[in-house]
C-alpha positions, -999 to 999 in steps of 0.1 A, spaced: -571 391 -235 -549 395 -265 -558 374 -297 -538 338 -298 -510 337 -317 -521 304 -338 -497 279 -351 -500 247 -374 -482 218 -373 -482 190 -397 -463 156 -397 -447 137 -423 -456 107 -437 -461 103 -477 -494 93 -490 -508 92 -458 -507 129 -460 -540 123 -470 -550 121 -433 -545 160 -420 -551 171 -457 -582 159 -448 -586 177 -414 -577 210 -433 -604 208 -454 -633 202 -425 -615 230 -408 -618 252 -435 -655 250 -438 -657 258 -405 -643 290 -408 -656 296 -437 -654 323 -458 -622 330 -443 -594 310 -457 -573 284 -438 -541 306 -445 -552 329 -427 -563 318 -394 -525 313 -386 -502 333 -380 -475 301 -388 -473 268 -401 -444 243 -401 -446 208 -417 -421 182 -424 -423 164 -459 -457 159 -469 -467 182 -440 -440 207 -454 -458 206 -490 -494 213 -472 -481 239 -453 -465 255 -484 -496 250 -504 -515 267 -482 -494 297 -481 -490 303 -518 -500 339 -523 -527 349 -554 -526 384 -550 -537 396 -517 -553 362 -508 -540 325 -509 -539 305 -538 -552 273 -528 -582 259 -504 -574 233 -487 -598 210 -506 -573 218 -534 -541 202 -516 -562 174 -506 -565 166 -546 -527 164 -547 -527 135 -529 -562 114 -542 -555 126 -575 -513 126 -580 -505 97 -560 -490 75 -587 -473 105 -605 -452 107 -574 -454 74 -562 -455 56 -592 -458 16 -588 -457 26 -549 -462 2 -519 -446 -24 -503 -423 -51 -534 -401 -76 -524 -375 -47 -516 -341 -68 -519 -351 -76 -556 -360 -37 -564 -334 -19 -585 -336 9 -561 -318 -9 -536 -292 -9 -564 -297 28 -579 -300 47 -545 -333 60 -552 -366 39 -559 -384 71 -578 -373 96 -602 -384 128 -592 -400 141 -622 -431 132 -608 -430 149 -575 -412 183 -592 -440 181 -621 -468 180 -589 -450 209 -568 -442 231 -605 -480 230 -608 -488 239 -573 -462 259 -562 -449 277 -595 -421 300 -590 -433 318 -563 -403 324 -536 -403 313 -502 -402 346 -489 -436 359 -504 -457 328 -485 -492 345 -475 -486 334 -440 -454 328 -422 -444 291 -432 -410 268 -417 -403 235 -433 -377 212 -421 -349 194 -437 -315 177 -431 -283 188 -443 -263 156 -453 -230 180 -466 -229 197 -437 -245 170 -412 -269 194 -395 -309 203 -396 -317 226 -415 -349 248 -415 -361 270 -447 -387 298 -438 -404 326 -450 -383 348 -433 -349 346 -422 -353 351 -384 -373 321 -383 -345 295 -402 -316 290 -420 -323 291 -458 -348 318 -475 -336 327 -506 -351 298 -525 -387 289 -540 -413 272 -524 -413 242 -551 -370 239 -540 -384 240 -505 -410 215 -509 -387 192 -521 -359 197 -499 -385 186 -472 -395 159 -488 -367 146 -506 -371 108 -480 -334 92 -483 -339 61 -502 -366 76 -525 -359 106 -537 -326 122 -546 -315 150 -524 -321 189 -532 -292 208 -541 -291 242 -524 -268 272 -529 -273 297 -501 -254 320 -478 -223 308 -493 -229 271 -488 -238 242 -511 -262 221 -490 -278 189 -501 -311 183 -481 -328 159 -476 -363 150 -458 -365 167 -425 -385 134 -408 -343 127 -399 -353 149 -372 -384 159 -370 -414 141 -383 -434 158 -359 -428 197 -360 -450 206 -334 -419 209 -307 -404 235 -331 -441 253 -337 -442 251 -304 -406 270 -295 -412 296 -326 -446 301 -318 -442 308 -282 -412 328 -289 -434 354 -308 -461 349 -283 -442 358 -257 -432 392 -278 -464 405 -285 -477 391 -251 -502 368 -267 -516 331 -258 -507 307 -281 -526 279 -300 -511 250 -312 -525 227 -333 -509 192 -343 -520 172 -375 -508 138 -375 -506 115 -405 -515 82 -394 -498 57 -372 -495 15 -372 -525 3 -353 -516 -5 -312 -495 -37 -308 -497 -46 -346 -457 -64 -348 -447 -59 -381 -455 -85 -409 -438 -117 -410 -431 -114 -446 -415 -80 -439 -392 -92 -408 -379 -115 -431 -368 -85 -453 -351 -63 -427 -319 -82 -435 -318 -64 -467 -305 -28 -461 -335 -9 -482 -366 -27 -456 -341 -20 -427 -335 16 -434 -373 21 -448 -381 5 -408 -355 27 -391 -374 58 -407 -407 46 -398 -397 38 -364 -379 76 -358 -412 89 -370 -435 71 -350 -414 76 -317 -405 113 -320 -442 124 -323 -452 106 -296 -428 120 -275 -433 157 -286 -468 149 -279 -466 135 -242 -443 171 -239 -465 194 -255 -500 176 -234 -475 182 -205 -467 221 -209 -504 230 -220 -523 250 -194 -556 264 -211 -545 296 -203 -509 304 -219 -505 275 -241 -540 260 -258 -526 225 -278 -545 200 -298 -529 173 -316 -554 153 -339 -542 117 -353 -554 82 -356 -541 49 -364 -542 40 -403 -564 8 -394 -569 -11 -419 -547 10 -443 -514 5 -456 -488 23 -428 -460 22 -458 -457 60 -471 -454 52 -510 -474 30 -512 -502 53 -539 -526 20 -553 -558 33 -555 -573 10 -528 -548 24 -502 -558 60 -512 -593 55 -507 -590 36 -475 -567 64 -461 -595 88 -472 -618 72 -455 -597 69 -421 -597 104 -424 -632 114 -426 -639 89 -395 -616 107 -381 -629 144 -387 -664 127 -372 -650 114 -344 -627 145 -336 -662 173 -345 -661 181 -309 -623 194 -308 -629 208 -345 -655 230 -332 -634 243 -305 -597 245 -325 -622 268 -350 -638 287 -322 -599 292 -306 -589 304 -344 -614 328 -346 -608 346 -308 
């Protein structure tokens, strides 16, 4: 049989990036020496999965630039210089309610500048696809390594990065120039929060080319805990239009991956299609996606290494699958 052609997808969701940043990292050592970026032959992520994916990919010479343990430090250690003062405030008294925007993005562009550089999209180590939404022209949007794969290519990774993650509300949209349009893009979670339907249609498109299987593996970022209604304090807030868009977003989120999950569980076969999607509840963690305090980052690191211990058996076997 033909060697898998392997795909990663990873979710959005802020801070709690932390949680398949995580995963990467126990993955890696698995297949260690060989490096994460290449045991895929693609990666897609949406916002913070975007900016892992891109990581990843980041070419030093002939191999990639960054381990995963590296990314993971973008999150435990930058939090609050991209999230600064993050978490959940009494949102109708917040002057970014007023402003547009709760951060600047001088913190976020200073994280991706030192991670991402200057190198251009189109010299990623491994094909990468990162979503985004087009709020000039009212349509996704998808920037890629190569242009057969999306719409936009002929802009750096840090300009990708944050036109995935550029969360309406938060951050100001990205500015694009490209094939004769001036887009402004914003975080792809408008769409899809969980890019595993569209690793999924790219992946099995080139699958199906070369006559390979395909592997898919699906990081999630964390959801609310089963049947945990939303705080009392923050119902009370909804009225104000910042909590009631920041719920709409979390709600999109939450629903579109478990739908692209109950699809993808339902098309898997063993044979053509091999899928795994790994993701837990945030417990006792904060589900909000600024929200950087220190307490917040630890617990969601911790949430994440229970959840590399409970998952070892399907780790062992999405590493064996990676290395057919």
């Amino acid at each position: 049989m033909a060697a898998p052609y392997r795909v990663l997808a990873i979710d959005g969701g802020g801070i709690r990036g932390i949680i398949p940043a995580t995963v990467l990292v126990d993955l890696e050592r698995r297949l260690a020496p060989r490096p994460l970026a290449s045991a895929f032959d693609l990666m897609v992520g949406t916002s913070t999965g975007g900016i892992i994916a891109l990581g990843l990919t980041v070419p030093e010479g002939e191999h990639p630039r960054h381990p995963a343990e590296r990314l993971l430090d973008l999150y435990l250690s930058d939090g609050q210089t991209i999230f600064p003062g993050g978490g959940p405030i009494p949102l109708a008294r917040s002057a970014w309610v007023r402003e547009g925007t709760r951060y600047s993005v001088e913190g976020l562009e200073e994280a991706l500048a030192r991670f991402l550089g200057d190198t251009p999209l189109t010299a990623a180590f491994t094909d990468v696809v990162v979503t985004s939404y087009d709020l000039a022209y009212g349509e996704p949007v998808m920037l890629a390594s190569r242009p057969e794969l999306g719409d936009v290519s002929d802009v750096t990774m840090a300009v990708a990065a944050r036109a995935t993650s550029a969360a309406p509300m938060f951050f100001k949209p990205q500015v694009v120039t490209s094939g004769g349009r001036e887009r402004m893009l914003v975080d792809g979670g408008l769409y899809a929060n969980s890019p595993a339907l569209l690793g999924y249609l790219l992946g099995s498109r080139a699958a199906a080319r070369e006559e390979r299987p395909l592997v898919l593996l699906s990081l999630g970022t964390g959801a609310r805990p089963p049947h945990d209604p939303l705080p009392v304090a923050e119902r009370a807030q909804i009225r104000d239009a910042g909590a009631l868009a920041r719920t709409v977003l979390e709600a999109v989120a939450t629903g579109g991956g478990r739908l692209v999950h109950e699809l993808l569980t339902r098309l898997a076969d063993g044979d053509r299609l091999r899928y795994w999607r790994l993701q837990t509840t945030v417990g006792p963690c904060s589900f909000t996606m600024d929200d950087s305090s220190p307490e917040n980052v630890a617990c969601l690191h911790q949430r994440a290494r229970e959840l590399v211990a409970e998952k070892d058996r399907d780790l062992s076997a999405i590493a064996h699958a990676l290395e057919t």
